[in-house]
C-alpha positions in Angstrom: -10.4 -3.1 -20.6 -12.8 -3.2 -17.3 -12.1 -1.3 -14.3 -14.1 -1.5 -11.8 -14.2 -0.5 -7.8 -12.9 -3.0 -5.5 -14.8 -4.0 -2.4 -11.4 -3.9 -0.6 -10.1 -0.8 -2.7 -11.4 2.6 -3.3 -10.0 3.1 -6.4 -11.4 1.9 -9.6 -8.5 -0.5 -11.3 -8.3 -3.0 -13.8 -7.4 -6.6 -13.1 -3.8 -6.2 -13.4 -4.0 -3.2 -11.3 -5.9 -5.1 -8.5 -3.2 -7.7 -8.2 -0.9 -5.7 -8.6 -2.1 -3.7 -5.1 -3.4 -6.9 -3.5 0.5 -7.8 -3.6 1.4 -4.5 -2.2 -1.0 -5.2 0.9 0.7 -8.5 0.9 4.0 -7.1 1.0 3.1 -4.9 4.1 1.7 -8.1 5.9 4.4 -10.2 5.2 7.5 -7.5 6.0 5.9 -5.3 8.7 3.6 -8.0 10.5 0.5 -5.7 10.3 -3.2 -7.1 9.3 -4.4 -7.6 6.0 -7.1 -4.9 6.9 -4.9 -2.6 8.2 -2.3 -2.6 5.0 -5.1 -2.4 2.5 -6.4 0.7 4.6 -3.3 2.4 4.4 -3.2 2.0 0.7 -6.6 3.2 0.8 -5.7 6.4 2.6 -2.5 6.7 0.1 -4.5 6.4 -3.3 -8.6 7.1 -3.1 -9.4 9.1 -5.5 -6.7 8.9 -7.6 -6.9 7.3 -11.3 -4.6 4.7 -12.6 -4.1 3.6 -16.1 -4.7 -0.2 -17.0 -1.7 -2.0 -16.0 1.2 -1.5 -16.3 0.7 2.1 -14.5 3.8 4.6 -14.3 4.2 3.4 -10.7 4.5 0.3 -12.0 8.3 0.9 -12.5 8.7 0.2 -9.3 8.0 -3.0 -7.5 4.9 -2.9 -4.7 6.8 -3.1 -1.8 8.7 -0.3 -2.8 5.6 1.6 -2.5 4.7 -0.4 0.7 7.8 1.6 2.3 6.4 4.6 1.9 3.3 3.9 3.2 4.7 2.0 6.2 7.4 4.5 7.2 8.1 8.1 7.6 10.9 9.1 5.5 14.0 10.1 7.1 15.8 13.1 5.7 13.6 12.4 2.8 14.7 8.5 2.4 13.0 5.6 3.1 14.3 2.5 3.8 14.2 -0.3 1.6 14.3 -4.4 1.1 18.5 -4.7 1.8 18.4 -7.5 4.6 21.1 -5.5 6.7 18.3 -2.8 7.2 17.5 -2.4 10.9 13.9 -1.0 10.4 13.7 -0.8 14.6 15.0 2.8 14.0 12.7 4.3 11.3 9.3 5.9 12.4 6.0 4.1 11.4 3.4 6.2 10.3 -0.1 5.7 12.2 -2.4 3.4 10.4 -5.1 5.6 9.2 -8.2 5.9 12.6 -10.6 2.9 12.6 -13.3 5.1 11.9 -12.2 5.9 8.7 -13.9 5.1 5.1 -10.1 3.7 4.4 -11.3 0.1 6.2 -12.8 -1.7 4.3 -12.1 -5.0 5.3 -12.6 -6.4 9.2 -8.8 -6.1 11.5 
């Protein structure tokens, strides 16, 4: 199966893999309002470096915006919040988006 290196992701996935981050940057964009650049850097930050299997990964047992949460929000006393609509997501922290300087942008905010 190819991998290959993204231009938009430092990680070397396979096609299924690539969508199935591309939908976890969307998922950021769509829930939290932040920029396409700016969600894709946080995954960045999150997962360079680390290998992935062809899809389906392991992490694949969970649904992207699962793993959008946690790079989104702190976790408070070790939960993070998640997709129930009754949520008030006012009152959990938001971690800082990784500094513009870093190699983690890879697309223009």
């Amino acid at each position: 199966m190819a991998r290959s290196r993204t231009g938009e992701f430092l990680m070397d996935l396979d096609e299924g893999m690539l969508a199935y981050f591309r939908e976890m940057a969307q998922e950021m964009v769509t829930r939290f309002g932040i920029s396409r650049a700016e969600a894709v850097a946080r995954i960045n930050r999150a997962y360079e470096g680390q290998k992935f299997e062809p899809y389906p990964d392991l992490m694949c047992h969970e649904l992207p915006e699962y793993w959008g949460y946690g790079l989104y929000f702190k976790p408070n006393a070790g939960r993070l919040p998640d997709d129930d609509p009754d949520t008030d997501l006012s009152v959990w922290e938001v971690r800082p988006a990784p500094p513009r300087h870093s190699p983690a942008w890879t697309l223009e905010p």
